[in-house]
N, C-alpha and C positions, 0 to 999 in steps of 0.2 A: 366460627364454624365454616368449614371448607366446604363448596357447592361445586359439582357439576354442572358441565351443560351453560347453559347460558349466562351470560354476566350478568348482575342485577342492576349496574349501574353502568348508562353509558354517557360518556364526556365529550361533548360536543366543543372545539376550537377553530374556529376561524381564526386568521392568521393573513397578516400583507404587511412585507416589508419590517418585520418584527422579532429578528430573529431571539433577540436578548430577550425579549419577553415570552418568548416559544420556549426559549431552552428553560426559564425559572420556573412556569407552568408546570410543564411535563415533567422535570426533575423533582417536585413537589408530587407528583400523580405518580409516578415510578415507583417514588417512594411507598408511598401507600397503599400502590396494587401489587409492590413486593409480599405484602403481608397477604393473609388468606380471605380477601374481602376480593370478587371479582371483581373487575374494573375492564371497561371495554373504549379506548382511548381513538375518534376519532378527527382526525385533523385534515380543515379546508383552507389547504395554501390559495393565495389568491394569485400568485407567480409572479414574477419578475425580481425575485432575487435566485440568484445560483446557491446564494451561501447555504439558506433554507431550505432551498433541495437538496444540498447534501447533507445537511443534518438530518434531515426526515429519511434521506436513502440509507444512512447510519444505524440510525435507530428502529428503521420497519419492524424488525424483530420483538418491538417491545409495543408500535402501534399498529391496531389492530385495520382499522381503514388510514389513507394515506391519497390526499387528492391535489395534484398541486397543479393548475392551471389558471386560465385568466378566468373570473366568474364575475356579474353583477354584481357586487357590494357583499356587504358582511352576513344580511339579513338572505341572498339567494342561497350564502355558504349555509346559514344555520337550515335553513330546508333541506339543503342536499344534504345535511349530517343528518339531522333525524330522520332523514329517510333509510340513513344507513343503518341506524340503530337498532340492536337488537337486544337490551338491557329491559329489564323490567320496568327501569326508572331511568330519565335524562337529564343531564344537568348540562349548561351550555355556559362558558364563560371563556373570556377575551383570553388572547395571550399578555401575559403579566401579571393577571387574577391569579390567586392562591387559595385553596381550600384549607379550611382552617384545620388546621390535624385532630385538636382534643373533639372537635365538635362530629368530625368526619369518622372517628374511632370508637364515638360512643353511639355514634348510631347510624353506622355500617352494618353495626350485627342487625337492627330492628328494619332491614330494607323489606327483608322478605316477609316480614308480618304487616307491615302497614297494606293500609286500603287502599288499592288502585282506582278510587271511582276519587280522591279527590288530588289539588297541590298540595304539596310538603314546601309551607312558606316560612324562610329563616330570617334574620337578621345579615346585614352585609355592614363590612365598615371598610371605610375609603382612606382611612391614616393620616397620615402625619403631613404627607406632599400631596394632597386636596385640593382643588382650585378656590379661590377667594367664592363665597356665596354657598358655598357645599358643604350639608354639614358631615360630623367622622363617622356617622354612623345609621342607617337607615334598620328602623324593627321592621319585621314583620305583617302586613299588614294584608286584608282582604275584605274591604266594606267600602263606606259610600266617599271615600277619600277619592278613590280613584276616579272621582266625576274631576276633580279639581286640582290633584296633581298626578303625576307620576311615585306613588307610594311602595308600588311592588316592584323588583328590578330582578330580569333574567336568573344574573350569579346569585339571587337568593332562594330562587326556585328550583325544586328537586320535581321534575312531569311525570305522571304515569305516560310512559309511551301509548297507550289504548286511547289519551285525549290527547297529547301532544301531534300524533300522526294525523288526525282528524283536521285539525287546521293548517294551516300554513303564515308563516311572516309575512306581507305584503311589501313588497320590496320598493314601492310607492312610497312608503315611508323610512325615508332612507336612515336617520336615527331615531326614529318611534316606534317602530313595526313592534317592538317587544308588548310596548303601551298601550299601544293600541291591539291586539292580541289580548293580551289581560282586561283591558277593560269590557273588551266583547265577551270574554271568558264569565269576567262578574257579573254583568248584566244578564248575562244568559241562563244564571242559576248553577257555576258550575262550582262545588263546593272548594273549602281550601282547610289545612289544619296549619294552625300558629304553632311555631316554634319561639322560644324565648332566644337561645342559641343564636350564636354566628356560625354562617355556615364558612365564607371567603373571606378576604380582602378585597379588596376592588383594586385594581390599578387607574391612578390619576389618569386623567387627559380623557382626550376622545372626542369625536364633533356635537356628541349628545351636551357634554361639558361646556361650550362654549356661548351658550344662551344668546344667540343670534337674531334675527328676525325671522330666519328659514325655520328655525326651530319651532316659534310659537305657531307659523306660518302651519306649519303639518301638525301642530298639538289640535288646533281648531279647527284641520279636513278632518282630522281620525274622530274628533267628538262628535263631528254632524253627524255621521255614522252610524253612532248610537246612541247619543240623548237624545232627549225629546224635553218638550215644554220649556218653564223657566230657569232650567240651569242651562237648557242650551242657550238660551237667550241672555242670560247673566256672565258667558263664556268671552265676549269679546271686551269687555269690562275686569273682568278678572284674569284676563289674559297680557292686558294693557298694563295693569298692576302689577302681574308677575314676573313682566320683563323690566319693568322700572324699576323695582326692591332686587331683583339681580344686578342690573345694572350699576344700582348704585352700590350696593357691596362693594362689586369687584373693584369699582373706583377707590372705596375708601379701603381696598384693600382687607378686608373682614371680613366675618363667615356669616353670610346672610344667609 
């Protein structure tokens, strides 16, 4: 059904240094907002390529905001996108990520009936070129998981803009902000509804991927944050544990 007026969905891309991943995104998005499903496409170049500025000057016509200069990291981009946004609903995902078409086509039509007070939480799956320790496919998820891992991820969430704009990413957490976001989200009482469905792909890589020391290093500032009692205190124990069974994956090469 064709709408007036405002788009119901709007697409949040950050973007540095990635142009091959920009153009497979948005040709994928193109696609789909050719059809009569509004689509509001906005893209936070982080600058220092030329090529990406003129592919973004190219195509303006087809995206709706267009921001390409030097900014703090990926997580200051996604603030400034949804600040831009003026969709009913936000969806934020990397350039390379792909929205899954059959999933994106059966329920495009159902945007303007769902209930803006909670997330639209999908399934994501990361394919076939994965990093050793990651598995292909993450469900859906919104309960007491998220004390203990990272279960819910960006590209699987669809935001009502009315809670999305209310917070901000903390850019303190330079690959967790999403995580740490969601898990203040949960604790906070904010509701979610499960989808069965894939919503994207994921594109491999990325510094979240690479299970570092910096990595658990900020999993364990953003938990002080919000736990409290013995999980907090069972946090640096099972943080120890969760860098060791990645670690050793990635050694033996296998999907831990």
């Amino acid at each position: 059904m064709k709408r007036a007026g405002l788009p119901l969905l709007s697409v949040v891309i950050p973007v540095k240094n990635n142009l091959a991943g920009l153009e497979k995104t948005l040709d994928a998005l193109f696609g789909l907002n050719a059809s009569e499903v509004r689509l509001e496409l906005i893209v936070i170049d982080g600058g220092g390529c030329k090529k990406t500025e003129r592919y973004l000057l190219n195509n303006q016509y087809r995206i709706q905001h267009i921001r390409s200069t030097q900014d703090a990291g990926i997580y200051h981009a996604m603030n400034y996108g949804k600040g831009c946004a003026s969709g009913r609903w936000v969806w934020f995902c990397g350039a390379g990520d792909l929205p899954l078409e059959s999933t994106w086509n059966a329920m495009m039509e159902q945007l303007s009936l769902w209930s803006s007070e909670a997330l639209h939480i999908f399934s994501v799956d990361l394919g076939q070129n994965r990093e050793a320790g990651v598995p292909s496919n993450y469900p859906g998820r919104w309960d007491s998981s998220l004390i203990w891992r990272n279960t819910t991820h960006h590209q699987g969430v669809v935001y009502p803009l009315s809670i999305i704009q209310k917070a901000d990413f903390n850019p303190a957490y330079s690959v967790l902000a999403d995580y740490a976001m969601h898990l203040h989200f949960w604790s906070s009482g904010v509701q979610a509804i499960l989808h069965e469905e894939t919503w994207s792909q994921i594109d491999a890589g990325g510094a979240s991927r690479q299970f570092g020391l910096s990595l658990y290093w900020q999993e364990w500032k953003l938990k002080c944050q919000t736990i409290r009692g013995w999980r907090l205190a069972a946090q640096p124990f099972w943080l120890i544990i969760k860098f060791a069974f990645k670690k050793s994956g990635i050694r033996r090469g296998g999907q831990a």
